[in-house]
N, C-alpha and C positions, 0 to 999 in steps of 0.2 A: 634271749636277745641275739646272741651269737649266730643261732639258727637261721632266725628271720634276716638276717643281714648279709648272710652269707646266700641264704635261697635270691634277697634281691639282687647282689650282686652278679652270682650264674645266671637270672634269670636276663638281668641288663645284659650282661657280656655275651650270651648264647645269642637270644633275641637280634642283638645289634648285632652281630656276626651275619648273622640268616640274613637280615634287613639289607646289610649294608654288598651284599655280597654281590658280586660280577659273573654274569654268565659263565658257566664251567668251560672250559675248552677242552670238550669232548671230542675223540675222534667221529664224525658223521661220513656214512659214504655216500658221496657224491650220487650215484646212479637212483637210489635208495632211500637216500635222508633218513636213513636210521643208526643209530651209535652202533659202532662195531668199533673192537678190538681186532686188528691184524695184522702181521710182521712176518715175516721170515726170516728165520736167524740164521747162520753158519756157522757153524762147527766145526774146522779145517780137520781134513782126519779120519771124521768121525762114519763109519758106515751107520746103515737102515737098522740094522742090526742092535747095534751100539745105541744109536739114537731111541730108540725104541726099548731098551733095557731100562733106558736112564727116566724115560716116558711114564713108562708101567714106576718106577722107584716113585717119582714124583707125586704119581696119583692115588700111590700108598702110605705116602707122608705125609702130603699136605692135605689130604680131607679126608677127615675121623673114619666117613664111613665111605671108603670109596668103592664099591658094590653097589651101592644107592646111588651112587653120583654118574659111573660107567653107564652108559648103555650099550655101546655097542665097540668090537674090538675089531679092526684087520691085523694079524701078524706082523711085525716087522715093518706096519704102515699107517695104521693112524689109530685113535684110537677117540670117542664121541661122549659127552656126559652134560648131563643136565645139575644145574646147582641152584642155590638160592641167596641172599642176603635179605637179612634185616635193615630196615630203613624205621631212622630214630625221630623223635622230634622234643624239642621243650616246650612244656605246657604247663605253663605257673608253677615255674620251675623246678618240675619234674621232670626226667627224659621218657620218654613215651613210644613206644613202638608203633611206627603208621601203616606198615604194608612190611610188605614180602615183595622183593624181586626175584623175577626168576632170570636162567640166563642158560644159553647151550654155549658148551664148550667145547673147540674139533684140534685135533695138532693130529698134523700128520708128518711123516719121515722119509728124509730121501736120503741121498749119501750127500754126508758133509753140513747137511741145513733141514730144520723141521718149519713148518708155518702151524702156526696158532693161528687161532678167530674162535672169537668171543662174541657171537651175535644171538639176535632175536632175546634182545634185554626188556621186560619188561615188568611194571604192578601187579601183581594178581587183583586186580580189580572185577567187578561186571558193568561193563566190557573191562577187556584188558588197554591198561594203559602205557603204552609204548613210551618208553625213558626219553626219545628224542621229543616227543612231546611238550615236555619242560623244559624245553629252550626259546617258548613262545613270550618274548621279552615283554608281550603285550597284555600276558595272561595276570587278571587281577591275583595270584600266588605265586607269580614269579619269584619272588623269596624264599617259601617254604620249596616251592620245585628245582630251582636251583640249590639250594641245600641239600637236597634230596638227591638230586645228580652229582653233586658234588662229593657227598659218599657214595654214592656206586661209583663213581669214576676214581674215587682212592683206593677202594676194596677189589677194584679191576688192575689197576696198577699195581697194587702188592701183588696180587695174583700173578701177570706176567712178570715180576722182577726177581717173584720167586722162583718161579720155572725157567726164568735164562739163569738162574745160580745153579740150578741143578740141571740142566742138561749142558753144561759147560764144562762139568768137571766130572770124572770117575765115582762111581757110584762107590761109598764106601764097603769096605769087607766087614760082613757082619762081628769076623772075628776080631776087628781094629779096635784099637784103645787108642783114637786119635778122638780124644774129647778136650 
């Protein structure tokens, strides 16, 4: 009994979440109308150099297998990678995997400031379905799409808040006991 009461409850509370939910307030660019992630940080200090050490640390830390993820490298100046997330859903109160987002990621380095972008997000669908897509407030899934943007736009946000924590500060010495 326990089971059943608990599955309706997640399934009410997940459900009405989705249902009730309000258009994501995703970054869109203007020129383009497609979600993109982009900023330029500063770093007071910090050379191409520097920036690009801390670059390379991050893409070795934050994703398991970053080999898979790098495509392509300039020295000292940016560096390109392709990724993905999973996009979930409940369905009679099960969580349920719907798709696969794909997503290209670029940071490049100059002295003192790096820019990110985070563009060409999309479904692996056939055809592919572009994440700006689900913003179509008029589309009969506007709920499940929104929800759906709504985790790629949290899993994009850790992503960048993770990478201004690490290129803000000195890359640790492997030999540190600062844990």
């Amino acid at each position: 009994m326990g089971k059943v009461v608990f599955t309706w409850v997640f399934t009410i509370v997940f459900l009405s979440t989705a249902l009730a939910q309000e258009k994501p307030n995703v970054p869109v660019n203007e020129s383009t109308g497609m979600v993109e992630y982009v900023e330029v940080v500063t770093v007071n200090g910090a050379s191409p150099e520097t920036l690009y050490q801390r670059l390379e640390h991050w893409f070795n830390t934050y994703y398991t297998n970053p080999t898979k993820i790098i495509k392509s490298k300039e020295e000292n100046q940016s560096i390109k990678g392709q990724h993905s997330l999973n996009i979930d859903n409940a369905i009679k109160g099960t969580i349920v995997r719907v798709g696969i987002v794909k997503y290209q990621i670029e940071i490049g380095v100059k002295d003192g400031k790096y820019r990110y972008k985070i563009h060409d997000i999309f479904m692996i669908n056939s055809p592919k379905t572009y994440v700006h897509q689900w913003l179509d407030e008029n589309d009969k899934l506007k709920e499940h799409n929104f929800n759906y943007l709504d985790q790629v736009h949290q899993f994009m946000t850790a992503i960048t808040s993770n990478l201004k924590g690490t290129m803000a500060k000195p890359i640790p010495s492997e030999g540190s006991d600062d844990w």
